[in-house]
C-alpha positions as CSV (number, residue, x, y, z in Angstrom):
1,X,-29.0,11.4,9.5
2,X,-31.3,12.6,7.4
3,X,-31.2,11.2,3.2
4,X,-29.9,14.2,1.8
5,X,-27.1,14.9,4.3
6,X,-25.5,11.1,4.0
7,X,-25.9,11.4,0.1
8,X,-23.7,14.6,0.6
9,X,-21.4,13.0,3.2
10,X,-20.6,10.1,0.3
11,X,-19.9,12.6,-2.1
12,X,-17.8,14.2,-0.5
13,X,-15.9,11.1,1.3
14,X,-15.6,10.0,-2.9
15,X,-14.1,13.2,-3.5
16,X,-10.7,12.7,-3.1
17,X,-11.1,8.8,-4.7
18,X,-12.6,10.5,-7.6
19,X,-9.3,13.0,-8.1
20,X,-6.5,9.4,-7.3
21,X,-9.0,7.8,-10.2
22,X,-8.2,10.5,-12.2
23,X,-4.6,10.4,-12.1
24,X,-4.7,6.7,-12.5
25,X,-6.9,6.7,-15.6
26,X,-5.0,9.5,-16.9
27,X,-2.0,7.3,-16.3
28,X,-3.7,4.0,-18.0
29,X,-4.4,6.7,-21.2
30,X,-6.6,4.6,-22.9
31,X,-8.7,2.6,-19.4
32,X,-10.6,-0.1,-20.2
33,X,-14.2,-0.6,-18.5
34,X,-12.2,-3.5,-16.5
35,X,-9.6,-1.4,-15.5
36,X,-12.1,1.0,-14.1
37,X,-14.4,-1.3,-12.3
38,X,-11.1,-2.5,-10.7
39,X,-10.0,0.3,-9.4
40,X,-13.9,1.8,-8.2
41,X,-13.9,-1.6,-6.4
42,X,-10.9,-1.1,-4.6
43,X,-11.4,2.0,-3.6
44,X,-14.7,2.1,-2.9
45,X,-14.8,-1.3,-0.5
46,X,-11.6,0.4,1.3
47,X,-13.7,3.7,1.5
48,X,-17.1,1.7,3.1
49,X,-14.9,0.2,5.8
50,X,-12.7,2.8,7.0
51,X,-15.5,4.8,8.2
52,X,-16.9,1.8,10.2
53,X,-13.5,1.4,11.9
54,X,-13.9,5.2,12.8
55,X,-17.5,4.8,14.0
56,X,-15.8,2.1,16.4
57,X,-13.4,4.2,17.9
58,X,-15.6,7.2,18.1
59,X,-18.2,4.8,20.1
60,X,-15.8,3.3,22.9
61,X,-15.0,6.8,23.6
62,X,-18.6,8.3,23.5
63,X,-19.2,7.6,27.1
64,X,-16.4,9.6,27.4
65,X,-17.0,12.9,25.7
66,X,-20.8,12.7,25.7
67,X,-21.5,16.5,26.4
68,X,-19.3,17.6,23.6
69,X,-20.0,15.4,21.1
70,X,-21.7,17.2,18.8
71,X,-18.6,19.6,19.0
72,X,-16.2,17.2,18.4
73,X,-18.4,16.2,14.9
74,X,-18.1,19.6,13.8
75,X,-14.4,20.1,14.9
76,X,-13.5,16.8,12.8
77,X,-15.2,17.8,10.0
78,X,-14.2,21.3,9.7
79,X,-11.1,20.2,9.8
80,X,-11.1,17.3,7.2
81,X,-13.2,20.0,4.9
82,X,-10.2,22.3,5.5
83,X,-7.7,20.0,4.7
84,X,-9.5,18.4,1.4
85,X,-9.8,22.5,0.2
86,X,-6.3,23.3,1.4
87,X,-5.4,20.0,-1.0
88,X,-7.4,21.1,-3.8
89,X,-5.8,24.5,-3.8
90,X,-1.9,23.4,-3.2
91,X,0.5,23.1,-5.9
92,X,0.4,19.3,-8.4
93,X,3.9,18.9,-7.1
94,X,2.4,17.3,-3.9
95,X,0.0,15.1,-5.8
96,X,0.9,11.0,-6.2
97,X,2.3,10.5,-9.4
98,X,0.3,9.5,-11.9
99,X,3.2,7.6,-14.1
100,X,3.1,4.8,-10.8
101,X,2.1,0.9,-12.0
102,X,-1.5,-0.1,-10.9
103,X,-0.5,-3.1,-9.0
104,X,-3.0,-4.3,-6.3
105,X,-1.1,-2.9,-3.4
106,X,-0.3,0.2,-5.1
107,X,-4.1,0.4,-5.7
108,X,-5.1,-1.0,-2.2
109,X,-2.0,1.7,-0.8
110,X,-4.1,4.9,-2.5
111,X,-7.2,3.5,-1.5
112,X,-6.1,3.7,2.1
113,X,-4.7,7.4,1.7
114,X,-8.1,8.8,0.1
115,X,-10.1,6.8,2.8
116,X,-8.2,8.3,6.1
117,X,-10.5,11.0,6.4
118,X,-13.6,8.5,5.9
119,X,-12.0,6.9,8.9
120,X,-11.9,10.6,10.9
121,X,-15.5,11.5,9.5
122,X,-16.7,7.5,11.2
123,X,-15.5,8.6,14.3
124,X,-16.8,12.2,13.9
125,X,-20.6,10.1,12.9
126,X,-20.6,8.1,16.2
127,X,-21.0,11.0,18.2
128,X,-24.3,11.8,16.0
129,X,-25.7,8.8,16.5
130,X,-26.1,7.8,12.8
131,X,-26.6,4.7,11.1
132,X,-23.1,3.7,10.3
133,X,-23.8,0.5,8.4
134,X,-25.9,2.8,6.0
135,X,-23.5,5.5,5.8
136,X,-21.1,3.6,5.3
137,X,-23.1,1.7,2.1
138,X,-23.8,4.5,1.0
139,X,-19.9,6.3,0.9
140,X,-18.4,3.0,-0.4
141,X,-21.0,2.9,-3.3
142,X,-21.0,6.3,-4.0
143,X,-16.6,5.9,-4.1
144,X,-16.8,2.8,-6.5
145,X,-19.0,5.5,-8.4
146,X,-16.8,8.2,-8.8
147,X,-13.6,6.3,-8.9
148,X,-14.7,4.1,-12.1
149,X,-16.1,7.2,-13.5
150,X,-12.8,9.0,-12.9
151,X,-10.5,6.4,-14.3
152,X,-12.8,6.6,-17.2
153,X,-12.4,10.4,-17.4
154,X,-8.8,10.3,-16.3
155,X,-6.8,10.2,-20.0
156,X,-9.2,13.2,-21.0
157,X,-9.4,15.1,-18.2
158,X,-7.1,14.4,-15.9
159,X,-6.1,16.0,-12.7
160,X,-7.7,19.3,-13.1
161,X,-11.4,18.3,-12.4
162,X,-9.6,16.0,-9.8
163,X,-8.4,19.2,-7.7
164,X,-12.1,21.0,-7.9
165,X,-13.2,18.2,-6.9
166,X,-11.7,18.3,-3.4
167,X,-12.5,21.2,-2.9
168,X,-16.4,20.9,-3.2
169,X,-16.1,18.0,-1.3
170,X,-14.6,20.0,2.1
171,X,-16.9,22.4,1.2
172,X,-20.0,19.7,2.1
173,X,-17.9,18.5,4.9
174,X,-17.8,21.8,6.4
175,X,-21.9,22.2,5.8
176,X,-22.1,18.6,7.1
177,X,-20.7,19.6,10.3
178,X,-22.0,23.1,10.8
179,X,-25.5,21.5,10.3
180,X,-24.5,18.3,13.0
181,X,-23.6,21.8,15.7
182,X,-26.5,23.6,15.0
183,X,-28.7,20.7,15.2
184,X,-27.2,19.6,18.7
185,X,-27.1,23.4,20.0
186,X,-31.0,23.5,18.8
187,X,-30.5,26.6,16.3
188,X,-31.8,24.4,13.8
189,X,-35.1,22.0,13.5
């Protein structure tokens, strides 16, 4: 995968970490660079796994699927970018709320719901053939990132960046798979 595409992909994997760090610093009010670094390590060490664990499962059932993989990419990621827009548009009364203590599990529990997708876009990657290791670096560095930032931002901002936010990142997601079909099909390069 090519640099500029897996810099995308960890954007928009950090996305939705980025919007939870939000509401968590807006929660904190006043975070502290600890409290940030915390929470950006959490979530971004859940985020570089859970796509490995997807890459995993996509590869034991590539022998499988071989002729369609490259369909099955796009499918996944359309419909992750979907979803993330579809989140960024609904209603706050969905969202976590932000009043919640930052307990380790808690934290480790919202890690795991933002990185679920990371998970689907891993097995999505093993039908491309990327380097997951890599990709993977790259989405869990880019997560602790935007989730320290985000806590940071969180009692200034709060959760209306948070919601753009999402939505930008489906919109890569979508371009990330739309380029992986057109590649494979040979309409592009």
């Amino acid at each position: 995968m090519p640099l500029l595409s897996t810099f995308l992909l960890a954007f928009s994997m950090s996305c939705d970490a980025f919007a939870a760090a939000l509401c968590k610093g807006a929660a904190i009010r006043r975070p502290s660079l600890k409290d940030a670094l915390r929470i950006g390590l959490i979530f971004g060490v859940i985020e570089a796994i859970t796509p490995m664990i997807g890459w995993l499962i996509g590869r034991s059932l590539a022998v499988y699927v071989e002729q369609w993989d490259h369909w099955i990419a796009f499918a996944l990621l359309l419909l992750l970018g979907l979803h993330m827009i579809h989140e960024g548009l609904s209603k706050d009364e969905e969202d976590e709320d932000c009043s919640t203590p930052q307990s380790l599990p808690r934290l480790m529990l919202t890690g795991l719901s933002t990185s679920i997708d990371a998970m689907a876009v891993g097995a999505g990657l093993a039908f491309a053939g990327v380097n997951i290791i890599t990709t993977a670096l790259a989405i869990g560095t880019a997560t602790f990132v935007m989730a320290t930032t985000g806590v940071m931002l969180g009692g200034v901002l709060g959760k209306m960046v948070g919601k753009r936010a999402e939505i930008i990142g489906g919109l890569v997601l979508i371009g990330i798979g739309t380029t992986i079909m057109l590649e494979h099909t040979g309409y592009l390069g």
